[in-house]
N, C-alpha and C positions, 0 to 999 in steps of 0.2 A: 355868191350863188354858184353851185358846180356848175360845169360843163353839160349841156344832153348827152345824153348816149353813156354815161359811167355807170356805177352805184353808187347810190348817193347815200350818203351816213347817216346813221340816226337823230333826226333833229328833236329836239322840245318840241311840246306839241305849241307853246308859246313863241316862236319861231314860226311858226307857221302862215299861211296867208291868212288876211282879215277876217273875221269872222263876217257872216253873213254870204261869205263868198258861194255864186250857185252851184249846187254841188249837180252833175247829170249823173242819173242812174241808167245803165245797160242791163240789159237782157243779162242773165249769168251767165248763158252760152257765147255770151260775147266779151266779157270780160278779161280784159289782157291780152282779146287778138289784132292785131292791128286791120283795117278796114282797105280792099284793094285804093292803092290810087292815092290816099292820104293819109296821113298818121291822124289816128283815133286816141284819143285823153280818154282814161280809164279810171271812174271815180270808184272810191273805194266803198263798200256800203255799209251803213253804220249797221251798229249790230244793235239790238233791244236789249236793253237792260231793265229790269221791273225794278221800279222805281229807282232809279242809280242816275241820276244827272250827268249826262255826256257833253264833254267838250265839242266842239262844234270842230269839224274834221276839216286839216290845213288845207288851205291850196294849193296845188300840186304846182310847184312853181315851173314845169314844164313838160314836156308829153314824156309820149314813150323812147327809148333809146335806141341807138342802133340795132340789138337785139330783139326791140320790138316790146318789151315790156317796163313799163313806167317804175321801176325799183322804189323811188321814192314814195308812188301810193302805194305802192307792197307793203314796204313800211308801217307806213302811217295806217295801212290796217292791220298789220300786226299788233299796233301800240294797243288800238281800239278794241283788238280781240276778235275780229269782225275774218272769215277762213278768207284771203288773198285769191283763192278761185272758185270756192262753192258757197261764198256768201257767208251771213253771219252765223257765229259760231252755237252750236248747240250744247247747253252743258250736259255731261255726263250724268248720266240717271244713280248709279252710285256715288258720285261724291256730294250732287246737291242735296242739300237737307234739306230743303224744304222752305225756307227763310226768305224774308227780301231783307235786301241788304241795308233799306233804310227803315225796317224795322228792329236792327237788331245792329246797329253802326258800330262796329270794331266791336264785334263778335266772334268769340275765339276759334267757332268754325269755320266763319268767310276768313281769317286771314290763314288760319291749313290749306284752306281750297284753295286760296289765289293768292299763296306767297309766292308756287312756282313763277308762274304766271307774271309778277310783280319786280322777281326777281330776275328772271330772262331777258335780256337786253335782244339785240338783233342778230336774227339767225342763229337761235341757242345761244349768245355769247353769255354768260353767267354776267350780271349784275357785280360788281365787284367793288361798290359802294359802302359807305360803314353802317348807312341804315339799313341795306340788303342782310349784309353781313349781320348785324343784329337780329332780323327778324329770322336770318338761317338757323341762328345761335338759339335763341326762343323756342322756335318750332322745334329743333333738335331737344332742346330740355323737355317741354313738354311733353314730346312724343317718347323720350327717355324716361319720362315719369310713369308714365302711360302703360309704358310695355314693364317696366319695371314691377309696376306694383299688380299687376297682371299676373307677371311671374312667380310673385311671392307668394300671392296667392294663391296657384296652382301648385308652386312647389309646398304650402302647407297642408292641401287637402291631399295632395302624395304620400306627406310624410305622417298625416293622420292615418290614411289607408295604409300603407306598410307599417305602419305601428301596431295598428288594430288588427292587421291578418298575424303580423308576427306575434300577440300576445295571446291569439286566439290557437295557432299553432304552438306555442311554448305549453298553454295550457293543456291542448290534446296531447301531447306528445309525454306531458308529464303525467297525466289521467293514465294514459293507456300504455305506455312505453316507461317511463322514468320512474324512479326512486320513489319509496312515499317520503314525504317529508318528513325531517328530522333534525333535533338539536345539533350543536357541534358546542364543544367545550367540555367544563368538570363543574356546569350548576351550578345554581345561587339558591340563596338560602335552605330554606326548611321545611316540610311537610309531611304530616302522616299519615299513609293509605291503607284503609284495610284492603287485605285479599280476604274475600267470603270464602267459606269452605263451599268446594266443588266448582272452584271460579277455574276457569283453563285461559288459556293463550290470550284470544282476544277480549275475552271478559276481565283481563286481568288489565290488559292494556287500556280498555276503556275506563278501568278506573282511576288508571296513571294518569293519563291524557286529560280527564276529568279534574285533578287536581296538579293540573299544570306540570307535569313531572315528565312525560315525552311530549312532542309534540302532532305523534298521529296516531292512532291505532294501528295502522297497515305496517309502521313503521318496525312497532313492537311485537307485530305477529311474525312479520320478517327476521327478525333475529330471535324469537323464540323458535319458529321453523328449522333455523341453524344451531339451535343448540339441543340438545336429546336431552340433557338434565332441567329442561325448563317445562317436564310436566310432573319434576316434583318440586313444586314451587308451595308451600306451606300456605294454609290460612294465617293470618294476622294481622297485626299492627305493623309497619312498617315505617320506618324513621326514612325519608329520601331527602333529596336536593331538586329544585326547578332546575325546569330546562335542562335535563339529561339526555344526552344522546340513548337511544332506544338499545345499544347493548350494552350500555354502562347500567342503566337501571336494571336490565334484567340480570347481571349480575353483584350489584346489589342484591336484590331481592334472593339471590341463590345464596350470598353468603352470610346472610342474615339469619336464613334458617327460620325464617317464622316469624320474625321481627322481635319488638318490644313482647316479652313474654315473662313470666314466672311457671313453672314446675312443681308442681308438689308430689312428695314422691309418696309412697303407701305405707302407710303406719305411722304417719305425724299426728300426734294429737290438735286439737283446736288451739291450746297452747303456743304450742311451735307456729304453728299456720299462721297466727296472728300476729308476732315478731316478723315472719317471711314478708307479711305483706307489707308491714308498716317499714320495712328496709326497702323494697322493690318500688313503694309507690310514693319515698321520701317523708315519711311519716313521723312524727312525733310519738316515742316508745310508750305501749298503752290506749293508741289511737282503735286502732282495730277492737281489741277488747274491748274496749268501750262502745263503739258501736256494736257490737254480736248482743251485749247486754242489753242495750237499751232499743233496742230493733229487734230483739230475736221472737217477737210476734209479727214481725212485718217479712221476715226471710223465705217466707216458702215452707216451714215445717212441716211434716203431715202430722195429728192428731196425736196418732202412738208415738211420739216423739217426748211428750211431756214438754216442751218448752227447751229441752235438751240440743243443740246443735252438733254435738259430738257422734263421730258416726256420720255426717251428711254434709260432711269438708270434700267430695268427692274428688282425688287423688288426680289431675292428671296435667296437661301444658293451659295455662291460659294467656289468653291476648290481652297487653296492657294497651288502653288507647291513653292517648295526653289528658290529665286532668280528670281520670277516675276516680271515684269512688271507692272506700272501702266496702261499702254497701253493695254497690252494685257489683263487685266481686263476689262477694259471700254468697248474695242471690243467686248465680249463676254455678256455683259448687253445688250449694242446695238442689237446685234446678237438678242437675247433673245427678243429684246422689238419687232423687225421688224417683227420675225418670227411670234409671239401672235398676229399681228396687222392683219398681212396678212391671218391668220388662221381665224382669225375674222371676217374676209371683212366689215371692218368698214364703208367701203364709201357706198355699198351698202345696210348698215342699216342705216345711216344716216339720210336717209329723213324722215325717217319711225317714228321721233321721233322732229322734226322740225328741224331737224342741216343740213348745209351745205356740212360737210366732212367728214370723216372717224379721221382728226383732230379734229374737234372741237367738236366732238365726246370724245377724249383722252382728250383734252385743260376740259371740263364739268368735265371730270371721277378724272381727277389731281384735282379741287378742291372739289368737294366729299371728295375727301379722306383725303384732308389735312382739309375740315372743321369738317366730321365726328367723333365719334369715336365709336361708334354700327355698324358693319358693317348692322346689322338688320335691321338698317335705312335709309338706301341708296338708296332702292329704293322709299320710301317719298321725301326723300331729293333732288333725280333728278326731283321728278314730280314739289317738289317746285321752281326749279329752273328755269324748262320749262313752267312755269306757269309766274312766272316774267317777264322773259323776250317775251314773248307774253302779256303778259299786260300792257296797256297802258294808264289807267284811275289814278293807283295808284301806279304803279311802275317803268311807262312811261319806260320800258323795260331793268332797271337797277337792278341790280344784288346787289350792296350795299354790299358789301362783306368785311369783315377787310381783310381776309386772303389775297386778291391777291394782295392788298396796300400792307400789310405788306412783301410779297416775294420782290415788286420789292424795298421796301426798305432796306431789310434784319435787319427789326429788326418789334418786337410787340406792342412797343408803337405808338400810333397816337396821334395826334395834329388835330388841326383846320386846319390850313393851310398845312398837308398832305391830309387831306379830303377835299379841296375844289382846289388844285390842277389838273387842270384838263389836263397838259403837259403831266402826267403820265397815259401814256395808259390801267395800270394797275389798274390802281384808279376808280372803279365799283360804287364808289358812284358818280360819275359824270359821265364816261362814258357808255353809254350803249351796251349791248349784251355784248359780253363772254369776255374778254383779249386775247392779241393778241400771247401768248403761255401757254402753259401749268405753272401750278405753282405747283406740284410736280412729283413725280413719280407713276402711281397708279396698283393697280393687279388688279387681275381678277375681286371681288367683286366690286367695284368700276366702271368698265368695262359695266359690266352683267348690274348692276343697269340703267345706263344710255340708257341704248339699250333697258330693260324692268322696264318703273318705275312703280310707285303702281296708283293708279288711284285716285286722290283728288284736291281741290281746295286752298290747304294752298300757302301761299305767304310769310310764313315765317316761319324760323326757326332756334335754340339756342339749342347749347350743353350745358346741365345744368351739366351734370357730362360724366366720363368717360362711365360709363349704360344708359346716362338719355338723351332724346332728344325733346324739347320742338316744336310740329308745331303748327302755326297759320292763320286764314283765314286773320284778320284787323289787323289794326301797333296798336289799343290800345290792343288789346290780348297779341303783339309781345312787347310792348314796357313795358306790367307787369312783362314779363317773363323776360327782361332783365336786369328791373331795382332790380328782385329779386338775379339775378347774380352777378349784377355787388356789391350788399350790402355781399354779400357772400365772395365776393373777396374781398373787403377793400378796393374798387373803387367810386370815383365818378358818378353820372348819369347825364349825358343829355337829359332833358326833350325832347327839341326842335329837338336834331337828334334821338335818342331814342339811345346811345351809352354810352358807360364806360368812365371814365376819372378818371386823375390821381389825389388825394388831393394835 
């Protein structure tokens, strides 16, 4: 047992004096002061614990010490929890939750709250125990858990918010500030778009965009805006690649020229047209022909046509799409020749120039064009021809023509006896006025001529060259010019018809 008057070390509370031992309780104003005259024993006061079973508080194995206060019950209310000079202790209103302790026995909130506590030996000195030290150990992990998963959590609802302003600002900034979107590379695969006639800039682009070939509209209006030749951009068919950057395809489309096309030029017969197309649309030789024959009530003809389709091949660029039709080509020439006729009102210029029709009108303009080759000469060449056949002294109204012999025989050589043939309707050196259809296909030029010729009396005339056009008033003017042609070509001459012949 210590000495009185020291401080006395932290005992067990099993150490302590007997239980039962009478504990006096003081006034709390009296507590710890010593009393004049005699030293006064200063018991410690239990503190209330809701429902927590207290050890019975030791016996203070001696008063107070020369300094006047009893260390030892200092102590032993410390142990107890119980304030050493203002009585038992009151727990803190934030850390108790609410709990009795012998409702919820080693509940992981009473040992947070009173690990300090548990852990604190005398006078602050830390516990330094290996079950101290474990429940330090615990508490710290848990509370490391605690705050940890806290954090993670805060740092993901961060990293959702700055995700989501940043994707919201990437997207304004590219709306209203940045590039429109666009391919990068040289494209994959294949695809054919038309351009419509009178399609411009962004109607063009939308229909690129529409078959996957840029990837925005803004993109291709943007690089059509930088280039000044991309408002003459062709109607067509157009062969492209996916996923082209927006000025690759619009240069494509520039140097395509109109895309997938055929041309037919003026003065081909149906003949010819029908080989053009069966090469251009991969055809088997004879394809076309055979459909014009066995469709040519299905094509569009008009009435005064007789079932004829010659004459109504109308001459100009068409757009091939993938996997056309011969048919559906042919319909659209048709289409084309009807529409130019009727726009023209052939029948009621007709008179106006001695013709009967608005055919024979076309039947005159077909062999123009297939005899010409200046279109500068065409309107000579109608006056000569309405001149012939109103003449009756020296041309007794015949026309004398190689070229329409030659259609209905489908070939350029002649003979005597193709020239005195007179079964063949077509045959202009025996029969007179016009043939009884058209012998090729003619345009506009051709057209105009006949409706307005030039004003003169020639009766004849010879393509010396491709530039060169021979007219004549007499057959001996006509028959020098011929015989100088026909020395040119490496042909013989017929004095007596005024014509070419073979050595």
């Amino acid at each position: 047992m210590p000495q009185h008057g020291y401080p006395q070390q932290q005992m067990p509370m099993q150490q302590g004096m007997p239980q039962g031992y009478p504990q006096q309780q003081m006034p709390m104003q009296q507590q710890g002061v010593p009393q004049q005259g005699m030293p006064q024993q200063v018991q410690p006061q239990p503190v209330p614990q809701q429902a927590r079973p207290q050890a019975p508080a030791p016996e203070p194995a001696s008063g107070p010490g020369p300094d006047g206060i009893d260390w030892e019950a200092e102590a032993a209310a410390l142990e107890s929890g119980a304030d050493p000079v203002g009585g038992a202790a009151e727990p803190e209103a934030e850390e108790w939750d609410g709990h009795h302790e012998d409702e919820h026995h080693g509940d992981e909130g009473y040992v947070e709250e009173h690990a300090e506590a548990e852990q604190t030996g005398f006078l602050g000195e830390q516990d330094e125990s290996r079950e101290a030290q474990k429940k330090r150990k615990e508490k710290g992990k848990k509370a490391g858990r605690r705050n940890g998963g806290a954090c993670l959590v805060v740092a993901l609802v961060l990293v959702g918010l700055l995700g989501g302003a940043g994707w919201w600002g990437y997207g304004f900034y590219q709306s209203h500030f940045g590039p429109p979107p666009d391919f990068t590379g040289d494209g994959t695969g294949s695809v054919q778009v038309e351009v419509k006639p009178g399609a411009v800039g962004g109607q063009i682009g939308l229909a690129l965009k529409n078959a996957g070939v840029v990837k925005s509209v803004d993109a291709f209006a943007k690089a059509c805006d930088a280039e000044p030749k991309c408002s003459s951009i062709q109607p067509g068919f157009y062969g492209m690649k996916k996923e082209m950057p927006a000025a690759a395809a619009l240069k494509e489309l520039l140097d395509q020229a109109g895309g997938a096309a055929i041309v037919f030029p003026e003065g081909k017969n149906s003949s010819e047209i029908y080989a053009m197309i069966d090469t251009k649309l991969k055809l088997q030789k004879g394809t076309t022909a055979g459909v014009a024959k066995a469709q040519v009530n299905d094509l569009g003809l008009p009435a005064y046509a007789n079932g004829n389709i010659e004459g109504f091949l109308w001459p100009t660029r068409y757009n091939i799409a993938d996997g056309m039709k011969p048919e559906d080509l042919l319909k659209q020439m048709v289409k084309n020749a009807t529409d130019k006729y009727a726009a023209a009102n052939l029948d009621s210029q007709a008179a106006s120039v001695g013709l009967k029709s608005g055919y024979e009108v076309l039947i005159e303009a077909s062999i123009l064009q297939r005899e010409g080759n200046n279109p500068a000469d065409f309107a000579k060449m109608a006056k000569t021809i309405q001149n012939r056949l109103a003449n009756e002294p020296e041309t007794h109204h015949r026309l004398g023509m190689d070229t329409t012999l030659q259609y209905s025989l489908g070939r350029k050589d002649l003979n005597k006896s193709d020239m005195d043939n007179a079964s063949n309707k077509y045959n202009t050196y025996i029969n007179p006025g016009l043939p009884p259809g058209p012998i090729s296909n003619p345009g506009d030029d051709a057209i105009n001529a006949v409706l307005h010729p030039a004003d003169g009396k020639w009766l004849y005339f010879i393509a010396m060259s491709p530039t060169e056009t021979r007219f004549a008033e007499t057959a001996k003017e006509h028959y020098a010019n011929v015989k100088e042609y026909c020395t040119n070509a490496g042909q013989g001459f017929d004095e007596a018809r005024g014509h070419c012949t073979t050595k």
